[in-house]
Backbone as XML, in Angstrom:
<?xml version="1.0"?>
<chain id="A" units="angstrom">
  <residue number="1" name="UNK">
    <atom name="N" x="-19.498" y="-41.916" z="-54.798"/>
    <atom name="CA" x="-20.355" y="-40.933" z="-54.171"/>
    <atom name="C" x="-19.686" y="-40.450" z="-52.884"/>
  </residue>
  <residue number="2" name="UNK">
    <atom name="N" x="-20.207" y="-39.244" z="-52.502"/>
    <atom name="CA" x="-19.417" y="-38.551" z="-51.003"/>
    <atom name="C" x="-20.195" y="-38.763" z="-50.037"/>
  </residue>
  <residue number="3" name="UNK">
    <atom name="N" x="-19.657" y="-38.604" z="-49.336"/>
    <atom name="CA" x="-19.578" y="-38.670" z="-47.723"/>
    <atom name="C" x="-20.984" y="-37.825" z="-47.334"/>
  </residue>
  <residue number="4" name="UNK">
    <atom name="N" x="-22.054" y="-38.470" z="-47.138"/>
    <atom name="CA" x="-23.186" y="-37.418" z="-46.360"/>
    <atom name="C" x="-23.158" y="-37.050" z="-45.222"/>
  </residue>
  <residue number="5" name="UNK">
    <atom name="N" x="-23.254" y="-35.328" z="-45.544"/>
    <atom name="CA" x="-22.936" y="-34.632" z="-44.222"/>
    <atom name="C" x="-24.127" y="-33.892" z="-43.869"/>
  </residue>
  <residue number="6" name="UNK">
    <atom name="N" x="-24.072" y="-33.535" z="-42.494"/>
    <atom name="CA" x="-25.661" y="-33.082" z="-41.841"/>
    <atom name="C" x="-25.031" y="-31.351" z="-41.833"/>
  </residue>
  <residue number="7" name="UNK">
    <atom name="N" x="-25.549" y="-30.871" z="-42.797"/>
    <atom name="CA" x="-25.280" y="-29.130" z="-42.774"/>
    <atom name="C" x="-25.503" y="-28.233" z="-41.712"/>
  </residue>
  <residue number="8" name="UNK">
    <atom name="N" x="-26.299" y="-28.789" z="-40.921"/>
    <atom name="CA" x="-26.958" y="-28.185" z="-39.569"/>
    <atom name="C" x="-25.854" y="-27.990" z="-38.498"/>
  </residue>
  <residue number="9" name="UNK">
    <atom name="N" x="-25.228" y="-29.557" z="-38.395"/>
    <atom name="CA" x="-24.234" y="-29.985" z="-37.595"/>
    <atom name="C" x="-22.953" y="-29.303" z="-38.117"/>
  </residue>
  <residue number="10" name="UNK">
    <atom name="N" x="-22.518" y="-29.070" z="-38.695"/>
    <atom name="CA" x="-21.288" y="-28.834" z="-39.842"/>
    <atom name="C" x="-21.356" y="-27.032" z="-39.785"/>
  </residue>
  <residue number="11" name="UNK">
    <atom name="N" x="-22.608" y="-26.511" z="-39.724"/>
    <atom name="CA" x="-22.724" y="-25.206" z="-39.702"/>
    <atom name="C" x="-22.368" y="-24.664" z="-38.175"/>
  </residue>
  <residue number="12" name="UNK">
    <atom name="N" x="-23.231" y="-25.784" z="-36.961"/>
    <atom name="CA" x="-22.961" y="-25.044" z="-35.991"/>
    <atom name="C" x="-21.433" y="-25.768" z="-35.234"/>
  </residue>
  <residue number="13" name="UNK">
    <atom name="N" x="-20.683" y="-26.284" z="-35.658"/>
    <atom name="CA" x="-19.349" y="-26.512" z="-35.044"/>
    <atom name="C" x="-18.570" y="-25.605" z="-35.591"/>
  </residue>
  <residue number="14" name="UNK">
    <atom name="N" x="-18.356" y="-24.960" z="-37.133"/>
    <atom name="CA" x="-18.149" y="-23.974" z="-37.262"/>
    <atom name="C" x="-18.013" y="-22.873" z="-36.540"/>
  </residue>
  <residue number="15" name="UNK">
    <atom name="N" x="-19.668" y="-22.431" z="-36.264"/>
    <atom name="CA" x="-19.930" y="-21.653" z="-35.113"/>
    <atom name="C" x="-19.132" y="-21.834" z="-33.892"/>
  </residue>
  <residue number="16" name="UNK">
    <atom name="N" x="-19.041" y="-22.828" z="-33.349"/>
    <atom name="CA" x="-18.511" y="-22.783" z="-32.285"/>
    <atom name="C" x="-16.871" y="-22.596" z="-32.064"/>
  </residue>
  <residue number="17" name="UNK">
    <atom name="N" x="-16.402" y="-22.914" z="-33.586"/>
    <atom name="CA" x="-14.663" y="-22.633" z="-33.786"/>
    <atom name="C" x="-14.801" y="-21.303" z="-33.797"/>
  </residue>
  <residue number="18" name="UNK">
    <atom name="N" x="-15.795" y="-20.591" z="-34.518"/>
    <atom name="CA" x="-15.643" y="-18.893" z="-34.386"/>
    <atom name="C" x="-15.714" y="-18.327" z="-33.296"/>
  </residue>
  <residue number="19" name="UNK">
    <atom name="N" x="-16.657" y="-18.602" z="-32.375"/>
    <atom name="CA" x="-16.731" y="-18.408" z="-31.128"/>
    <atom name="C" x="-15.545" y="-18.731" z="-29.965"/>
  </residue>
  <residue number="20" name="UNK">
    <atom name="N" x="-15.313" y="-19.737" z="-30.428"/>
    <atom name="CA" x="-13.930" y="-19.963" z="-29.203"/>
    <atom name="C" x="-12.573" y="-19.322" z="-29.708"/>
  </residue>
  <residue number="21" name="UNK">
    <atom name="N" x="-12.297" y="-19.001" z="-31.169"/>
    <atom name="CA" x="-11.340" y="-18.241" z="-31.401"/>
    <atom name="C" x="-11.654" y="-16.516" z="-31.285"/>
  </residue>
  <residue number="22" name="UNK">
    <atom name="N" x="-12.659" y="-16.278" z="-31.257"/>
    <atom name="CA" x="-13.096" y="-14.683" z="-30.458"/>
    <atom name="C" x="-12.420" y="-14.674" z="-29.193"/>
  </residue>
  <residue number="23" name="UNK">
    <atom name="N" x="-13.529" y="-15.714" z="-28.229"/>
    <atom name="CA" x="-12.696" y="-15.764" z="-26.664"/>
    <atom name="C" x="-11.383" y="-15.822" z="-26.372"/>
  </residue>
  <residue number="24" name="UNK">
    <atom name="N" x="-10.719" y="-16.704" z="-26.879"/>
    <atom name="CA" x="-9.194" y="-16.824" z="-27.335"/>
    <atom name="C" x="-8.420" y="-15.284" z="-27.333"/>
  </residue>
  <residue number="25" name="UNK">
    <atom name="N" x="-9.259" y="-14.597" z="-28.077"/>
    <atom name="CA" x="-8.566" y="-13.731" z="-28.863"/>
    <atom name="C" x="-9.044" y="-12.481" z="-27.300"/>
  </residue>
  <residue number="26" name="UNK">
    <atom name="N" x="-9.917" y="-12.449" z="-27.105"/>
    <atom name="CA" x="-10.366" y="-11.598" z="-26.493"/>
    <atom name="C" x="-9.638" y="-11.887" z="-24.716"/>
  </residue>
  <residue number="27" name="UNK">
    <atom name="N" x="-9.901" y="-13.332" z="-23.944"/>
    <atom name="CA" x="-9.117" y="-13.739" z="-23.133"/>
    <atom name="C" x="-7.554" y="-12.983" z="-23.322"/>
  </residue>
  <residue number="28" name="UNK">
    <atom name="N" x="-6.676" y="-12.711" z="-23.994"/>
    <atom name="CA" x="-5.431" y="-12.366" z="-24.430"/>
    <atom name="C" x="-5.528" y="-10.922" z="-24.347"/>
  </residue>
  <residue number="29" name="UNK">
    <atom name="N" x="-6.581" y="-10.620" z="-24.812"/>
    <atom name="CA" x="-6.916" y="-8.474" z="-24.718"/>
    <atom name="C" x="-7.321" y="-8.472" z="-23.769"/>
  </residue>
  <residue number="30" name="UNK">
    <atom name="N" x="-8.168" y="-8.567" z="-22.751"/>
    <atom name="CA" x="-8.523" y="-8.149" z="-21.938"/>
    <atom name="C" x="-8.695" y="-9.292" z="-20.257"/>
  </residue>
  <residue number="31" name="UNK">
    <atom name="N" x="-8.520" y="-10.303" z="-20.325"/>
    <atom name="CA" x="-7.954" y="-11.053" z="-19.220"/>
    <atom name="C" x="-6.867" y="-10.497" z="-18.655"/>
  </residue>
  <residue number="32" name="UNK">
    <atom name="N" x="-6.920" y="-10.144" z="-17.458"/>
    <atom name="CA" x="-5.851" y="-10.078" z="-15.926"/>
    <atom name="C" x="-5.772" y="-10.850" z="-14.915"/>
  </residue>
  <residue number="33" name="UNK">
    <atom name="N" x="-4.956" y="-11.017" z="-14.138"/>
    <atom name="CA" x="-5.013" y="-11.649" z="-13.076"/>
    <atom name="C" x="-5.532" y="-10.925" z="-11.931"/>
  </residue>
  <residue number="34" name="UNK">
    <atom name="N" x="-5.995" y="-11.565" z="-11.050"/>
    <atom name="CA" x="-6.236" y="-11.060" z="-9.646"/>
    <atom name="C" x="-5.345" y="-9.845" z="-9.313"/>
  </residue>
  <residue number="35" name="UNK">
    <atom name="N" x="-3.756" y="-10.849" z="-9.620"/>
    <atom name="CA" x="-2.427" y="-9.817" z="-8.593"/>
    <atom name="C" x="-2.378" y="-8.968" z="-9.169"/>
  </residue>
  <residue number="36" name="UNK">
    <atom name="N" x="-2.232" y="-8.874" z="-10.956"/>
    <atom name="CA" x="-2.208" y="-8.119" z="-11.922"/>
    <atom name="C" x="-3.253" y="-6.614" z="-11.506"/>
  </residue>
  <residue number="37" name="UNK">
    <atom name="N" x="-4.583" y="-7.032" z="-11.495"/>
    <atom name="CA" x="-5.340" y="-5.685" z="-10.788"/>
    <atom name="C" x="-5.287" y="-5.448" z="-9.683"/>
  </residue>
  <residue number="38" name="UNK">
    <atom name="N" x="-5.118" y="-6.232" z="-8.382"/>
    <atom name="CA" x="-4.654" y="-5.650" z="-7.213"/>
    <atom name="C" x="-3.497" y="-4.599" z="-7.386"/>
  </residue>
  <residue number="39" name="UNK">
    <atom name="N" x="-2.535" y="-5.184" z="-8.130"/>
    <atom name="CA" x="-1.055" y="-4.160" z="-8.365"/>
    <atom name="C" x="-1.656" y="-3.251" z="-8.645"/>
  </residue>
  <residue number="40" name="UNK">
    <atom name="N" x="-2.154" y="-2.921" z="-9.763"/>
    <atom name="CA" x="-2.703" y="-1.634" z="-10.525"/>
    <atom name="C" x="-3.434" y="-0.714" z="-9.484"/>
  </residue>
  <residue number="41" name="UNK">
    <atom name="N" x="-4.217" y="-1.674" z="-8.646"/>
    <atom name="CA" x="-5.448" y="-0.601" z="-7.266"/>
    <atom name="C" x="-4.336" y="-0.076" z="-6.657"/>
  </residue>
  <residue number="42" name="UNK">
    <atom name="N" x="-3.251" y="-0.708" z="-6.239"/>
    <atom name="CA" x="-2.649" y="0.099" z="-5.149"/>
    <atom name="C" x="-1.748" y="0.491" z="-5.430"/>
  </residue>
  <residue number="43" name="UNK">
    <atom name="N" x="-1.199" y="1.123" z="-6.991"/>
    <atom name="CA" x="-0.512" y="2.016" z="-7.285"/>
    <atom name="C" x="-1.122" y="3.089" z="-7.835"/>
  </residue>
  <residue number="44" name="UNK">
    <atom name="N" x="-2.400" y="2.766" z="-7.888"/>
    <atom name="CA" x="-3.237" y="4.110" z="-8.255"/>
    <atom name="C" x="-3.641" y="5.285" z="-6.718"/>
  </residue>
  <residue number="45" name="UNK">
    <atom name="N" x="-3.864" y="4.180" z="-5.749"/>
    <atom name="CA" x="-4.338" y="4.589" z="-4.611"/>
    <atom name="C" x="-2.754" y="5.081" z="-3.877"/>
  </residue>
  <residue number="46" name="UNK">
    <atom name="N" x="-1.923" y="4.607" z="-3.760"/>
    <atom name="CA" x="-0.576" y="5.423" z="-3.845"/>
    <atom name="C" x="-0.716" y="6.472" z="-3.909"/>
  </residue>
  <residue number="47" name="UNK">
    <atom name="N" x="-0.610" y="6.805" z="-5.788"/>
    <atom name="CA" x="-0.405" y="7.910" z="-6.271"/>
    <atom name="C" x="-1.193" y="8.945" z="-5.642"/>
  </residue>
  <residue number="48" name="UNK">
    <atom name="N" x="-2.509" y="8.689" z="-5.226"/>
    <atom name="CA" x="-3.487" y="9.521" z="-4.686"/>
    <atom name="C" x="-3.146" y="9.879" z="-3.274"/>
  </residue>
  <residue number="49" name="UNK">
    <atom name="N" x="-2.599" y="8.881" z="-2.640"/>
    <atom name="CA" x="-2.003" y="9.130" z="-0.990"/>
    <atom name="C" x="-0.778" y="10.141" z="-1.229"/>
  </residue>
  <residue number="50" name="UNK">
    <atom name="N" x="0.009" y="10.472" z="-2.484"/>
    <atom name="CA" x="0.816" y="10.871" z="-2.089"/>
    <atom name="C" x="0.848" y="12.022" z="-2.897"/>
  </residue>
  <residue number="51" name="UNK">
    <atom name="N" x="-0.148" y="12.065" z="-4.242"/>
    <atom name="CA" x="-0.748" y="13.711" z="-4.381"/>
    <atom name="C" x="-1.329" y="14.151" z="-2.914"/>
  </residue>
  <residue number="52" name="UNK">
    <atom name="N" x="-2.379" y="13.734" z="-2.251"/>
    <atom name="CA" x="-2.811" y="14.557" z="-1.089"/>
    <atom name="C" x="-1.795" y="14.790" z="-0.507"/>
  </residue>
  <residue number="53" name="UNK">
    <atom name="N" x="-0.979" y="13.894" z="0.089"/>
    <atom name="CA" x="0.366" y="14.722" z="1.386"/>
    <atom name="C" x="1.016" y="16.016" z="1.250"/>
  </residue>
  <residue number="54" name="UNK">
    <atom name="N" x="0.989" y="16.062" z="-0.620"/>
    <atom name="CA" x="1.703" y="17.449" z="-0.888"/>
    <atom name="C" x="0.971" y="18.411" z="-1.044"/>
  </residue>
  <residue number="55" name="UNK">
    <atom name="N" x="-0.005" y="18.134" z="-1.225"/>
    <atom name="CA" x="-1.023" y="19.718" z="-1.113"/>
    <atom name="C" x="-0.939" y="20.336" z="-0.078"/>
  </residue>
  <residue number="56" name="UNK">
    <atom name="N" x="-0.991" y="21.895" z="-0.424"/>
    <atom name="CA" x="-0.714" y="23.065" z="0.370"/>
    <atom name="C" x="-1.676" y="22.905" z="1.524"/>
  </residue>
  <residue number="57" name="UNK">
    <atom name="N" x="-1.614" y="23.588" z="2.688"/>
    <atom name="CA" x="-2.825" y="24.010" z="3.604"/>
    <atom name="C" x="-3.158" y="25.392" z="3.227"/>
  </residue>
  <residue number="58" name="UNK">
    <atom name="N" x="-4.480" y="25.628" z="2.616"/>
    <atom name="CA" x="-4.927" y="26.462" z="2.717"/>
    <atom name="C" x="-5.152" y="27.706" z="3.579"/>
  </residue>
  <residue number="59" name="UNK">
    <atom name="N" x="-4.628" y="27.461" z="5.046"/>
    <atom name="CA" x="-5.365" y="27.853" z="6.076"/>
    <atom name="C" x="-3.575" y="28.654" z="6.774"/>
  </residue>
  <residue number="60" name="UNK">
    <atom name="N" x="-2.583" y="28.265" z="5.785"/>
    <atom name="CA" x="-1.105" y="28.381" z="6.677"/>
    <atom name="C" x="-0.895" y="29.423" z="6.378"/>
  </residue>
  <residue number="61" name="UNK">
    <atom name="N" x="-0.265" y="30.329" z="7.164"/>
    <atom name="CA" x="0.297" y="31.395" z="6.719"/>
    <atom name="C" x="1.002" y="31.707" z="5.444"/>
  </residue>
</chain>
């Protein structure tokens, strides 16, 4: 005879392998680091400091 197993238990560890291989999967897509988005803020904010410098004056001859 086999091994009696509790289906309840067996169903939700399952669950929980599906669940932690989502996070897994998802941690890898969309996890950054701190420095990782700091870098990104202040090369965006850059770019923006240094589109404004070159804009014309409206007002110049």
């Amino acid at each position: 005879m086999g091994e009696i197993v509790n289906l309840n238990r067996f169903r939700k560890r399952a669950e929980r392998a599906r669940a932690e291989a989502l996070a897994e999967t998802n941690r890898a897509r969309f996890g950054r680091t701190k420095d990782e988005k700091a870098k990104d803020a202040d090369a965006k904010e850059r770019g923006t400091r240094d589109l404004d410098g070159r804009k014309l004056d409206p007002e110049a001859p």
